[in-house]
KEBA-770716 format. One record per residue (C-alpha): residue in three letters; z, y, x. Coordinates in pm, 1 decimal, padded with zeros to 6 digits. Example, Ala and Ser with C-alpha at 12.3 -4.5 7.8 and 13.67 -1.06 7.14 Angstrom:
2
<pafi code="ala" w="00780.0" v="-00450.0" u="01230.0"/>
<pafi code="ser" w="00714.0" v="-00106.0" u="01367.0"/>
This chain:
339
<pafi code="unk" w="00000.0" v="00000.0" u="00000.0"/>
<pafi code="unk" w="-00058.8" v="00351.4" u="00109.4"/>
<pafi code="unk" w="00164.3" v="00613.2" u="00167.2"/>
<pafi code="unk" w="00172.2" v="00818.2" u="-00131.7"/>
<pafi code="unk" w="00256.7" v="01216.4" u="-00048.1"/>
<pafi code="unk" w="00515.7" v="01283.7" u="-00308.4"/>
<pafi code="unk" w="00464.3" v="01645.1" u="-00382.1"/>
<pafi code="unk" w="00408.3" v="01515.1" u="-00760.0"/>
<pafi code="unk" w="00680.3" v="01274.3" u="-00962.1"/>
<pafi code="unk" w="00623.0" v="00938.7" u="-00840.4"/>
<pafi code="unk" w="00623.6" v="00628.4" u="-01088.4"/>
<pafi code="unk" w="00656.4" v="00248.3" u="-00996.6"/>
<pafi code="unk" w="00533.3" v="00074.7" u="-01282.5"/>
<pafi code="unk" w="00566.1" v="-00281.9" u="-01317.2"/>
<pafi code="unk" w="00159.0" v="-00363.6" u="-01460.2"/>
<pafi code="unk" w="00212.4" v="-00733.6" u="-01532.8"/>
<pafi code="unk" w="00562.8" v="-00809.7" u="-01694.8"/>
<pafi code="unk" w="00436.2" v="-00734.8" u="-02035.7"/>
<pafi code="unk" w="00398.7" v="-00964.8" u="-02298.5"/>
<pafi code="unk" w="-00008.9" v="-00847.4" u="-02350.4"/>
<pafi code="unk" w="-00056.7" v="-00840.0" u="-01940.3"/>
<pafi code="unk" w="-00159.7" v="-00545.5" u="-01751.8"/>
<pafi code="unk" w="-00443.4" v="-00400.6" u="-01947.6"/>
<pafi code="unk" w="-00232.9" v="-00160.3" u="-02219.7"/>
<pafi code="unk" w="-00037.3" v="-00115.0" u="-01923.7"/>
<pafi code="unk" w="-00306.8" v="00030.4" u="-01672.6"/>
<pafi code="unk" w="-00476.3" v="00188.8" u="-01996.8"/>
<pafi code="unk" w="-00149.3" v="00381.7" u="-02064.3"/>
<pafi code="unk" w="-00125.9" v="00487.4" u="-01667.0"/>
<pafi code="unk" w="-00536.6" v="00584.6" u="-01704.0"/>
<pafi code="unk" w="-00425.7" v="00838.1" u="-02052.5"/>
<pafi code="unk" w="-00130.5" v="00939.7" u="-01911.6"/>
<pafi code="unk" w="-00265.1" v="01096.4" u="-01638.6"/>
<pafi code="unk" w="-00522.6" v="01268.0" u="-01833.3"/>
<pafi code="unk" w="-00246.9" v="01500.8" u="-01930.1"/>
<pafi code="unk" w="00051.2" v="01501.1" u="-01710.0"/>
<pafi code="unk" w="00016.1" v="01520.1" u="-01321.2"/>
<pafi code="unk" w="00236.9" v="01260.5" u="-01169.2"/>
<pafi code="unk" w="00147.0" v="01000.3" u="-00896.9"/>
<pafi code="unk" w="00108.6" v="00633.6" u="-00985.6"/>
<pafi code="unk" w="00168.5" v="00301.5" u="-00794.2"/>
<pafi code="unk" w="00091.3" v="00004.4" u="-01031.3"/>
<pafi code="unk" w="00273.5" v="-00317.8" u="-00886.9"/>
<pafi code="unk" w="00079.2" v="-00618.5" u="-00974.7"/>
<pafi code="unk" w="-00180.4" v="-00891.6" u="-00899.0"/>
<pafi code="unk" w="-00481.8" v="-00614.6" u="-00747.9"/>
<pafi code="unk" w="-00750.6" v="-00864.4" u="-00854.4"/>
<pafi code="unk" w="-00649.9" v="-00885.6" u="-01229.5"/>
<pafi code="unk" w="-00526.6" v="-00499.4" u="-01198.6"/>
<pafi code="unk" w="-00869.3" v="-00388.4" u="-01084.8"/>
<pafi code="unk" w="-01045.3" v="-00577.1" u="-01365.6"/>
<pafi code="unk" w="-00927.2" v="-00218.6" u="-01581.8"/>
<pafi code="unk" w="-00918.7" v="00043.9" u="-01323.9"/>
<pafi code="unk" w="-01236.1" v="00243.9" u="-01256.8"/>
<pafi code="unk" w="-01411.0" v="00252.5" u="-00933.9"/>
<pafi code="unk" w="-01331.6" v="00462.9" u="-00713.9"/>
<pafi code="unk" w="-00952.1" v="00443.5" u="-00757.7"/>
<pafi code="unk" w="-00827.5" v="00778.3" u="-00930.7"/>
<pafi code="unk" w="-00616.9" v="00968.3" u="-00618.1"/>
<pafi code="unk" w="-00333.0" v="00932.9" u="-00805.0"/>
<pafi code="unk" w="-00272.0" v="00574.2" u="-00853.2"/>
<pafi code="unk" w="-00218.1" v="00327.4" u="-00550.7"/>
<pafi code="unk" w="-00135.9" v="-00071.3" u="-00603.1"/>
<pafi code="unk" w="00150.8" v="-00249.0" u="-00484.2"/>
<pafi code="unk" w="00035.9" v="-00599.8" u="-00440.8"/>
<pafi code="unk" w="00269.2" v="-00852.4" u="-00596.7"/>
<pafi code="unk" w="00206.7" v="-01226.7" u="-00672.9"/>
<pafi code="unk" w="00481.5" v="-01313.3" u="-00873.4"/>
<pafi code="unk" w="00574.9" v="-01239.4" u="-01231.8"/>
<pafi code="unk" w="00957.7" v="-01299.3" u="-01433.5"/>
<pafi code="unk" w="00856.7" v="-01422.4" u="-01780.5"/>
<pafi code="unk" w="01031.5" v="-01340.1" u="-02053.1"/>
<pafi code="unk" w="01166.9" v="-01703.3" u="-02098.0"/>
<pafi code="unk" w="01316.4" v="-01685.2" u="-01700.9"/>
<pafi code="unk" w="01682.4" v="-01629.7" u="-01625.9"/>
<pafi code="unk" w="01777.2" v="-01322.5" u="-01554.4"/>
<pafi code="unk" w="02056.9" v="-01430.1" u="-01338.5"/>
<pafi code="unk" w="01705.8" v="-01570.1" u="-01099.8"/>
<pafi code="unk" w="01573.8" v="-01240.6" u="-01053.1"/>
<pafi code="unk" w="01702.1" v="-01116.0" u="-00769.0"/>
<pafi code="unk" w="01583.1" v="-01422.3" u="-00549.6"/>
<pafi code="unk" w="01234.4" v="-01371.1" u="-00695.4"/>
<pafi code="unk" w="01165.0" v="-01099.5" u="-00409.9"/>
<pafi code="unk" w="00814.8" v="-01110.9" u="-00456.6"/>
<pafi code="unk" w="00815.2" v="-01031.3" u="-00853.3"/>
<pafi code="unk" w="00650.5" v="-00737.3" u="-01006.3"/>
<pafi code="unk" w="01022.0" v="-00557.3" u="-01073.7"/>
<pafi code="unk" w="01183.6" v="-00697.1" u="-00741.1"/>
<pafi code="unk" w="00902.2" v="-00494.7" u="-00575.2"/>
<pafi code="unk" w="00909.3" v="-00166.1" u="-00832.5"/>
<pafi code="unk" w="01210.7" v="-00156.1" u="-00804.7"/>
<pafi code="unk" w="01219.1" v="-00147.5" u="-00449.5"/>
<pafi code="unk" w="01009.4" v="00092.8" u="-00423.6"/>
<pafi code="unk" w="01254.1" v="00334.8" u="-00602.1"/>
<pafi code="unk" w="01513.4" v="00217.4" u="-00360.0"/>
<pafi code="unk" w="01329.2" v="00297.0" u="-00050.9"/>
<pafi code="unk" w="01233.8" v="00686.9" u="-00172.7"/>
<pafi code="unk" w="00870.8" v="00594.0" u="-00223.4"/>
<pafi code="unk" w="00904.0" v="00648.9" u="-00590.4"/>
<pafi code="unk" w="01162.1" v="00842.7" u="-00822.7"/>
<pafi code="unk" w="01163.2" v="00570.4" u="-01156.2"/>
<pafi code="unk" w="01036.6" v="00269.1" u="-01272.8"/>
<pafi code="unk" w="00895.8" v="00176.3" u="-01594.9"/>
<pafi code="unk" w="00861.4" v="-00206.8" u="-01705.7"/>
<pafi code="unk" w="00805.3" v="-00390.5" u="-02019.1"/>
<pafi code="unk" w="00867.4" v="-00676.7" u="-01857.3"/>
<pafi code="unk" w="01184.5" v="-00928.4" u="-01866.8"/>
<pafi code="unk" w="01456.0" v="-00697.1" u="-01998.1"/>
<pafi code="unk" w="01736.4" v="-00868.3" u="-01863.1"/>
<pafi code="unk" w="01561.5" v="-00919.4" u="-01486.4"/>
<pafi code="unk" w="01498.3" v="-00506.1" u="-01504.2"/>
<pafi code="unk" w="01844.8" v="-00413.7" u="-01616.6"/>
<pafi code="unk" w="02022.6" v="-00669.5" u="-01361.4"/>
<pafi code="unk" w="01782.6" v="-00561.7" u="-01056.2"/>
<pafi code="unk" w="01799.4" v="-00207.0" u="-01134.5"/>
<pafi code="unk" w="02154.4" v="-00218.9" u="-01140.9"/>
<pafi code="unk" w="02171.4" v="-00403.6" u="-00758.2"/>
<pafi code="unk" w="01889.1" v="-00313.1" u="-00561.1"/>
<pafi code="unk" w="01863.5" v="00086.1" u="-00697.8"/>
<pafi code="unk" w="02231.6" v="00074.1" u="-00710.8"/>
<pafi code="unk" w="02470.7" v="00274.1" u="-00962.4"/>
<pafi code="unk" w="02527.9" v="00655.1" u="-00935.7"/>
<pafi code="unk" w="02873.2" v="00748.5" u="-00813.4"/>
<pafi code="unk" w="03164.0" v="00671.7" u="-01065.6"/>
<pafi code="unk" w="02961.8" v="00440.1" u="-01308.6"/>
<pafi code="unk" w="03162.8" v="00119.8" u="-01330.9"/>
<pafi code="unk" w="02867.3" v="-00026.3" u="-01563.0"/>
<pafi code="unk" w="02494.6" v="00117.2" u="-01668.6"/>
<pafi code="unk" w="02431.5" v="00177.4" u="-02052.4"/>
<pafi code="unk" w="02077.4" v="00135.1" u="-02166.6"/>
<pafi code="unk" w="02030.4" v="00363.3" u="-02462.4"/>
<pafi code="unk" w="01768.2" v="00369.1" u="-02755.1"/>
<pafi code="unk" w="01662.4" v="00689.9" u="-02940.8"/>
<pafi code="unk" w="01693.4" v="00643.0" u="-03364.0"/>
<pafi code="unk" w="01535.9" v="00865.6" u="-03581.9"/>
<pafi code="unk" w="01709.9" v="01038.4" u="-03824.4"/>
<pafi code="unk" w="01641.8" v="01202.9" u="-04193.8"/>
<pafi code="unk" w="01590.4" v="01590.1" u="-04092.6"/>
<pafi code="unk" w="01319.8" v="01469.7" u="-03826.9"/>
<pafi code="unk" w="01532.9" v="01493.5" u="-03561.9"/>
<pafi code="unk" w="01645.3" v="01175.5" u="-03367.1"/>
<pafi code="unk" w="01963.7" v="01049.4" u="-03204.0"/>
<pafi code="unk" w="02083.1" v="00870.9" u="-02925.1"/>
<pafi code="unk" w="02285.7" v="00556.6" u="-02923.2"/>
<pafi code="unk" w="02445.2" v="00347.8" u="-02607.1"/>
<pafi code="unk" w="02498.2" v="00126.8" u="-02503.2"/>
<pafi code="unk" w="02243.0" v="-00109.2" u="-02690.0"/>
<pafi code="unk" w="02256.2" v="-00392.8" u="-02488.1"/>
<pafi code="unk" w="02330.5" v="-00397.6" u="-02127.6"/>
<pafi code="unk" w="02710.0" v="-00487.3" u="-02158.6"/>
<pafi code="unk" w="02834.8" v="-00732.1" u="-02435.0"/>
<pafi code="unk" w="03207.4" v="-00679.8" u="-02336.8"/>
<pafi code="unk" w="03307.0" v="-00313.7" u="-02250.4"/>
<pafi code="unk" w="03694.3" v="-00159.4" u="-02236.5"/>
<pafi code="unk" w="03735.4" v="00178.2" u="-02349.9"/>
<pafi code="unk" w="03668.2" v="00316.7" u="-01957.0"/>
<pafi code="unk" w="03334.7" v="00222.3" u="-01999.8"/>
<pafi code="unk" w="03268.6" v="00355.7" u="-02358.5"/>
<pafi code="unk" w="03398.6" v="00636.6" u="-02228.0"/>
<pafi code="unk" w="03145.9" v="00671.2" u="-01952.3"/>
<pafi code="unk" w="02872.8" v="00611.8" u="-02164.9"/>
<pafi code="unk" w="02980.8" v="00879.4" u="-02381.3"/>
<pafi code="unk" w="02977.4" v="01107.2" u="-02076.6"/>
<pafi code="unk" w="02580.5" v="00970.3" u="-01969.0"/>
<pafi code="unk" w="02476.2" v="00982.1" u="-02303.3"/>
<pafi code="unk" w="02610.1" v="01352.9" u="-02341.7"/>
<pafi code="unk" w="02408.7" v="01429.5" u="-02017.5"/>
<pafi code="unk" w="02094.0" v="01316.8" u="-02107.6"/>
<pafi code="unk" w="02112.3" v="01480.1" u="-02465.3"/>
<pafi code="unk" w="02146.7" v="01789.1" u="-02288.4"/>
<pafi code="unk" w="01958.3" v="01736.5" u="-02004.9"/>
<pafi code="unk" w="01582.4" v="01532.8" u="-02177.7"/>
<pafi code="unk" w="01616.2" v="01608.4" u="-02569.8"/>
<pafi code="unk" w="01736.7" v="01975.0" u="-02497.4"/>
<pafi code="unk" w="02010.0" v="01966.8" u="-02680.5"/>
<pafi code="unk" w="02274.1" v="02241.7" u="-02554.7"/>
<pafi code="unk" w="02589.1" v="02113.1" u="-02695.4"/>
<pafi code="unk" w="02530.8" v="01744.1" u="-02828.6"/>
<pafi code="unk" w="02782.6" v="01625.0" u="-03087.1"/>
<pafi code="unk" w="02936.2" v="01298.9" u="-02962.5"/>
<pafi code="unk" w="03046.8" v="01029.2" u="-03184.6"/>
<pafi code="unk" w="03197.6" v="00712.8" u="-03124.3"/>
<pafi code="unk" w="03077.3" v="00408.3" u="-03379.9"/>
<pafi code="unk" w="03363.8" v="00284.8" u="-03601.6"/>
<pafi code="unk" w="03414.9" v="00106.7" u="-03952.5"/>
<pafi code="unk" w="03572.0" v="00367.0" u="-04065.1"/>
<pafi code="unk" w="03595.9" v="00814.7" u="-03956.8"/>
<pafi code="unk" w="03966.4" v="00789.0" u="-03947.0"/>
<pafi code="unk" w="04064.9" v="00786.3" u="-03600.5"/>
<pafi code="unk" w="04315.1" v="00487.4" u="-03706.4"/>
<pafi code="unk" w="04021.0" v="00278.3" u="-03771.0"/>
<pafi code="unk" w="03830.6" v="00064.4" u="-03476.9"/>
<pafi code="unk" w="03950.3" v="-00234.7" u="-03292.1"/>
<pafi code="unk" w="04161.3" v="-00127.7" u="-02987.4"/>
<pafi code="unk" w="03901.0" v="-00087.5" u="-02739.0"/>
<pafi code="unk" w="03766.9" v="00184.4" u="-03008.4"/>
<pafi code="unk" w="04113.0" v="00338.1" u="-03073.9"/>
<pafi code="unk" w="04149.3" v="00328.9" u="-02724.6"/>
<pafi code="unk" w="03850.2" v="00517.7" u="-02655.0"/>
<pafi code="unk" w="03912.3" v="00771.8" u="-02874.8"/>
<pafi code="unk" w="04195.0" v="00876.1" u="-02731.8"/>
<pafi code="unk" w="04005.8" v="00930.9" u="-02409.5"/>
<pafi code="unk" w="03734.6" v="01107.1" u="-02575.0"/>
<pafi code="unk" w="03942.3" v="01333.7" u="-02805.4"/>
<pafi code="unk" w="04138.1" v="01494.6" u="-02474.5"/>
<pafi code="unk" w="03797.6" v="01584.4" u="-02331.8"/>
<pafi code="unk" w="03785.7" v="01922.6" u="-02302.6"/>
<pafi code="unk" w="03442.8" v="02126.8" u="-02414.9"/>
<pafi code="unk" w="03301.1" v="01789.2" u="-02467.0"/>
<pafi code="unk" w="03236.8" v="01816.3" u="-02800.5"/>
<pafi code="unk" w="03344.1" v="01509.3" u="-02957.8"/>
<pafi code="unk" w="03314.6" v="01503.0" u="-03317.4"/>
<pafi code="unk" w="03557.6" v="01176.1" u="-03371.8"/>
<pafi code="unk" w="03440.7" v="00854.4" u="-03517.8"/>
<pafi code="unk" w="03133.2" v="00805.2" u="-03704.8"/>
<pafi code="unk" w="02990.6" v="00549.3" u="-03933.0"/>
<pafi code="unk" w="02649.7" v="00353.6" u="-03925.1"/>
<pafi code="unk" w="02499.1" v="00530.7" u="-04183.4"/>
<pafi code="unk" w="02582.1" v="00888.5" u="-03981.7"/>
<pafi code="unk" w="02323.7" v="00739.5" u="-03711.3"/>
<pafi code="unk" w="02028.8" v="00842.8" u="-03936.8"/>
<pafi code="unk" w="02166.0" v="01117.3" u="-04146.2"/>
<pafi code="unk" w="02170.4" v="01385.4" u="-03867.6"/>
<pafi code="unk" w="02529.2" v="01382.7" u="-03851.6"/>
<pafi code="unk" w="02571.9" v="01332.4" u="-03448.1"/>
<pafi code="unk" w="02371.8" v="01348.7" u="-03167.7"/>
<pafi code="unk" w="02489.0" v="01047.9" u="-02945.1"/>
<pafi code="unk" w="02649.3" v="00758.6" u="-03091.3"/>
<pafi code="unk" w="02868.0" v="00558.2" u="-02850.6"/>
<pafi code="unk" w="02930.9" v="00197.9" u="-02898.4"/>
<pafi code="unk" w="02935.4" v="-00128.1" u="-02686.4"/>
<pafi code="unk" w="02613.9" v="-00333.4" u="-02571.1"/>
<pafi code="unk" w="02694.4" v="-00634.2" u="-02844.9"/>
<pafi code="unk" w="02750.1" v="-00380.6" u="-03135.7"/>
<pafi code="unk" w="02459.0" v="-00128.3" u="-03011.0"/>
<pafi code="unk" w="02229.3" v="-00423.5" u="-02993.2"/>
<pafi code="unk" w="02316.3" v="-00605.5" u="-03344.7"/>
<pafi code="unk" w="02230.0" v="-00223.1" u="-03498.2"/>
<pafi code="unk" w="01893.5" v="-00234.6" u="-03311.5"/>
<pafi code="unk" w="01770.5" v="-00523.9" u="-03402.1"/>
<pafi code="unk" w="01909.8" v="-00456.0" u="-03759.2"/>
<pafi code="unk" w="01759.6" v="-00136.8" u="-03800.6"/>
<pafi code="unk" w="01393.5" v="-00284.7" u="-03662.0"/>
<pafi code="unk" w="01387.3" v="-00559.7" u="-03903.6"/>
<pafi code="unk" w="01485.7" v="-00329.0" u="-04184.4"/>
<pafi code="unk" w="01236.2" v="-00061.9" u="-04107.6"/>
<pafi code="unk" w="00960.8" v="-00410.9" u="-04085.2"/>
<pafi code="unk" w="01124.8" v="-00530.4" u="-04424.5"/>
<pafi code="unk" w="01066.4" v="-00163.5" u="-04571.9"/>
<pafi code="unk" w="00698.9" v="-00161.7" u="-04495.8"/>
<pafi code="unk" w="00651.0" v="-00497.3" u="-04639.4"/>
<pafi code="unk" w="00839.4" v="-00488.6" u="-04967.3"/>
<pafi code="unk" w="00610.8" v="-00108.0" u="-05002.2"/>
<pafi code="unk" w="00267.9" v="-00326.4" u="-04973.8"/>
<pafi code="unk" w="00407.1" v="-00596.7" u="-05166.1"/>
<pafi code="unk" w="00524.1" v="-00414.3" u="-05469.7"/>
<pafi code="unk" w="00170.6" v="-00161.2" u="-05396.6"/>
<pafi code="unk" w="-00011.0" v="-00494.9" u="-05487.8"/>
<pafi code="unk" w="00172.6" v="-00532.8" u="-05839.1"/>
<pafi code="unk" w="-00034.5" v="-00263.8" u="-06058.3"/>
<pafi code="unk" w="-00319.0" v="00003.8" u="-06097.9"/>
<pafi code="unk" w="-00018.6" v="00238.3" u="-06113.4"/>
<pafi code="unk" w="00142.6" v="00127.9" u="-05751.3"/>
<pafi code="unk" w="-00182.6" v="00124.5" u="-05604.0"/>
<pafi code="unk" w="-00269.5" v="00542.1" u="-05736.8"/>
<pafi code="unk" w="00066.5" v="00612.6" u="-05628.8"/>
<pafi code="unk" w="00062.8" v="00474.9" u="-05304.0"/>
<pafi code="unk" w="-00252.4" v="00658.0" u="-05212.3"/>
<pafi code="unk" w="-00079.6" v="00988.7" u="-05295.1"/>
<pafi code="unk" w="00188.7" v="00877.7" u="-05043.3"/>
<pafi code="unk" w="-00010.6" v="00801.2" u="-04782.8"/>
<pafi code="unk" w="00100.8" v="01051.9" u="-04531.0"/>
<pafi code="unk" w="00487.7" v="01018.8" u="-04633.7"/>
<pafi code="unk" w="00414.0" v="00651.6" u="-04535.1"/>
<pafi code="unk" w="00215.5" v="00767.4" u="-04173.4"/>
<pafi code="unk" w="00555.1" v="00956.7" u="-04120.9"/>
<pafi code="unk" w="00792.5" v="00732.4" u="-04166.5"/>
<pafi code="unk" w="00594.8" v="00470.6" u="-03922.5"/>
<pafi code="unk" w="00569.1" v="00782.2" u="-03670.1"/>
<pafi code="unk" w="00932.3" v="00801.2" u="-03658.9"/>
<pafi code="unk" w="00986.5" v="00417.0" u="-03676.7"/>
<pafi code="unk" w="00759.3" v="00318.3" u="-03400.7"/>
<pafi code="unk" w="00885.0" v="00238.4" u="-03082.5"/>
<pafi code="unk" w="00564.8" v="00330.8" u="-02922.2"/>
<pafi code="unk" w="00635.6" v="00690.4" u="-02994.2"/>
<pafi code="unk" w="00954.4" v="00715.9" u="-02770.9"/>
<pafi code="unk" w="00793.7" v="00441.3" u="-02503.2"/>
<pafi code="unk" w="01161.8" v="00287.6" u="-02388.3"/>
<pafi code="unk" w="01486.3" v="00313.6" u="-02344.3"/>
<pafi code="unk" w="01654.5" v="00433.7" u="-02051.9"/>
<pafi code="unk" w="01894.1" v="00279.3" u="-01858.8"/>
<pafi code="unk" w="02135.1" v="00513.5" u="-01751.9"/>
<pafi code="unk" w="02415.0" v="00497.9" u="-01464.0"/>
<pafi code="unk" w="02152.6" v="00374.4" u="-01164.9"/>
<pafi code="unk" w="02088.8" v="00624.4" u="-00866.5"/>
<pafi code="unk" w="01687.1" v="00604.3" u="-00977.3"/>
<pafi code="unk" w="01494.7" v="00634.4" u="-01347.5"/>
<pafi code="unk" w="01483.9" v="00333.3" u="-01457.9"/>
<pafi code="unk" w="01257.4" v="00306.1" u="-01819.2"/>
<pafi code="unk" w="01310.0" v="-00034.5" u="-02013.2"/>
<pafi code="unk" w="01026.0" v="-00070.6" u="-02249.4"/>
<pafi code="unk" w="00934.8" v="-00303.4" u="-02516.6"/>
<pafi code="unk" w="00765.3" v="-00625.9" u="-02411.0"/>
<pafi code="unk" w="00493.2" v="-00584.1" u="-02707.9"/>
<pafi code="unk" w="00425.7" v="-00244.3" u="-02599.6"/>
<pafi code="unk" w="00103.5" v="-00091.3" u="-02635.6"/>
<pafi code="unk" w="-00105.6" v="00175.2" u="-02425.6"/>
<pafi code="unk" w="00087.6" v="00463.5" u="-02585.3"/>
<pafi code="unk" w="00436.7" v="00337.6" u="-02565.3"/>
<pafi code="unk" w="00340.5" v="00252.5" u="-02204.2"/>
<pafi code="unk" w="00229.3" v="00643.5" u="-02196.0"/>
<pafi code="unk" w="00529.9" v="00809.7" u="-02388.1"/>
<pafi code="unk" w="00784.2" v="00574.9" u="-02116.3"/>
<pafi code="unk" w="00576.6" v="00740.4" u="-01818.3"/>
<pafi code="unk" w="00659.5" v="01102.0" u="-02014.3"/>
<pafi code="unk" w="00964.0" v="00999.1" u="-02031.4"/>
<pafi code="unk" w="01033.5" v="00886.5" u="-01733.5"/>
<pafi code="unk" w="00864.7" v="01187.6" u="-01580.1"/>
<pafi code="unk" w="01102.0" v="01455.2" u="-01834.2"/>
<pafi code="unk" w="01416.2" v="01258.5" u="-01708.2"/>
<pafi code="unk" w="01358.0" v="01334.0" u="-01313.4"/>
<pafi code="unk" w="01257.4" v="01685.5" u="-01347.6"/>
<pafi code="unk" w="01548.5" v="01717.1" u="-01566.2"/>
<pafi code="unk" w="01791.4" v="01631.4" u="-01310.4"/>
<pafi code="unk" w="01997.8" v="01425.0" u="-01524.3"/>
<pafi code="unk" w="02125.6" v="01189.8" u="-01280.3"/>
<pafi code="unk" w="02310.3" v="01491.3" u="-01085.1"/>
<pafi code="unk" w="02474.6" v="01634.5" u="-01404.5"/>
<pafi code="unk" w="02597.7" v="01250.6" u="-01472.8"/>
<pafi code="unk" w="02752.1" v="01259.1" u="-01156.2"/>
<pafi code="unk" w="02900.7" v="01634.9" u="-01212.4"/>
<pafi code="unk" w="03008.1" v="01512.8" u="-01569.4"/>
<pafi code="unk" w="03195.7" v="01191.7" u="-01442.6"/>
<pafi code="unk" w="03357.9" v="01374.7" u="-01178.2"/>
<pafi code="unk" w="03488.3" v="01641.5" u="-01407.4"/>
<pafi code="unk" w="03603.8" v="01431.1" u="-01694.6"/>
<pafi code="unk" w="03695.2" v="01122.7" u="-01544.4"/>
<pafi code="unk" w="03814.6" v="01279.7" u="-01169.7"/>
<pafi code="unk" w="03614.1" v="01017.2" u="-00936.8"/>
C-alpha cells in the first residue's frame, strides 16, 4: 500500500466483511467521494476490489491488500489471531496513524472486540458503548447506548456512557446542551434495579450535566431526551424490538392496503407520509453506529448495508473526527469522573 499524505480525513474501510461483498461497499466509497473530500484506503482482496473500481484508480482511494475475511458465523473471541482479516488490518491501520476511523459492516462482534484491543480505549473508559441513533416524532432523532457492546454493566460504566453519549450529542448532532436520560420502568427515581438506582445517583450529582432523571421507552421516540442511557443487553433487546416493529408496521399497512378500493385510494394519498416514515426508519440513512470509548473512529455498520448506508457511515465517520469528539470525551471523563 502507498503512503497516503493525510492532509484530508483518512478512512480504513473494511470492503469485504459485508454480507452483499464489496461491491455496495466500493460503490458507497465511489458516491461518497463525489461530495465530501476525504482520502480512502479500501482493505480487501485487490482482484475482487478492482472488479468495481474504475481505471485509473481515483487519487483518493488506495487498497490495503488482505486475504482473509471474519464471517458473520465466526467467533468473535478468534478475531484477534486472524491478523490477516479485513478488520485486523483496518483496524491497524487506525492504530498505526495511517488512518483516523474505520468503517465495517462486517462481523460486529470481531469489529467491536478488535477495535477495543488493537486501537485501544481513550483514557478513563473502563468499557466502549456502541450507540444507535432512533428517530423520534418531531423529526428529530435520539441517541441511545449502549446497544450492545456490554451485556453486564455496573453503574460506573452507565455512567460513562452517559458522559460519551453527552459528548457526541454535542459534539456530531450539534446539540448544545443534550438532555440525558437514563432508561427505567418507571420516571421515579425509586424505580430501576440497583445498578439503575445506582446510577442515578451518580448522574443526578453531575453538575451542568443536564440530566433530566429517568425516562421510559416510549420517551425514546417522543422527543422527550436526547441520549438515552442503558446497558448493552437492555439497549440491544430495544433495537431489535423497535426494527421488527417498524418491519411489522410496513407490513400490516400493505396488508390491510390490499383489503378494499377504499384502502387502496387512501393509501395513494399517503404516499409521502409513508416515504417519511421509511426515511426516518431506515438504517441506511444514519449508515452505523458508533462505537464510542476507543482512541480512533470506529463506525459499526449493518451487515445488509447498502451503497448509501455505506456512504452516510463514511459522513459519519468523517463529522465525528473533525468534530473532535474523542478529546471532549476525555475532558468530560476527567471532569466528572476525576481520572
Amino acid at each position: 500500500m502507498e503512503h497516503i499524505k493525510k492532509s484530508m480525513v483518512t478512512i480504513a474501510i473494511d470492503a469485504m466483511g459485508g454480507d452483499f461483498g464489496p461491491e455496495p461497499i466500493v460503490e458507497g466509497v465511489l458516491d461518497a467521494l463525489k461530495t465530501t473530500k476525504f482520502n480512502a484506503i479500501l482493505v480487501g482482496d485487490s482482484k475482487a476490489l478492482t472488479t468495481f473500481l474504475p481505471n485509473p484508480l481515483p487519487e483518493q482511494i488506495t487498497i490495503a491488500e488482505a486475504s482473509d475475511v471474519i464471517a458473520m458465523h465466526d467467533n468473535a473471541t478468534d478475531a484477534l489471531r486472524r491478523k490477516e482479516s479485513t478488520i485486523y488490518k483496518a483496524a491497524n491501520l487506525v492504530k498505526s496513524g495511517e488512518a483516523d476511523a474505520v468503517v465495517s459492516a462486517g462481523h460486529s462482534g470481531a469489529t467491536m472486540s478488535i477495535a477495543t484491543l488493537r486501537i485501544g480505549r481513550l483514557k478513563g473508559i473502563a468499557r466502549p458503548a456502541i450507540a444507535t441513533l432512533m428517530p423520534t416524532t418531531n423529526g428529530g432523532r435520539s441517541l441511545v447506548l449502549d446497544v450492545g457492546a456490554n451485556v453486564d454493566s455496573k453503574a460506573e460504566h452507565l455512567t460513562q456512557f452517559a458522559i460519551m453519549g453527552k459528548a457526541y450529542a454535542k459534539d456530531v448532532l450539534g446539540l448544545e446542551n443534550p438532555r440525558i436520560g437514563l432508561l427505567a420502568n418507571g420516571e421515579e427515581s425509586s424505580k430501576g434495579n440497583e445498578v439503575v438506582k445506582e446510577t442515578h445517583e451518580l448522574l443526578k450529582n453531575l453538575e451542568e450535566f443536564n440530566f433530566i432523571g429517568n425516562v421510559e421507552g416510549n420517551d425514546i421516540f417522543n422527543g422527550s431526551v436526547d441520549v438515552v442511557v442503558c446497558d448493552g443487553f437492555v439497549g440491544n433487546v430495544l433495537l431489535k424490538t423497535s426494527e421488527g416493529v417498524a418491519e411489522a408496521i410496513k407490513g400490516f399497512l400493505k396488508a390491510n392496503i390490499k383489503k378494499s378500493l377504499l384502502s387502496t385510494i387512501g393509501s395513494l394519498l399517503m404516499v409521502g407520509a409513508f416515504k417519511g416514515l421509511k426515511k426516518q426508519i431506515d438504517y441506511a440513512e444514519y449508515g452505523g453506529a458508533p462505537l464510542l470509548g476507543v482512541k480512533g473512529i470506529t463506525i459499526v455498520s449493518h451487515g445488509k448495508s447498502n451503497s448509501k448506508a455505506i456512504k452516510n457511515a463514511i459522513f459519519q465517520a468523517i463529522r465525528s473526527v473533525e468534530s473532535g469528539v474523542n478529546n471532549d470525551i476525555e475532558a468530560y471523563i476527567k471532569r466528572y469522573c476525576k481520572v
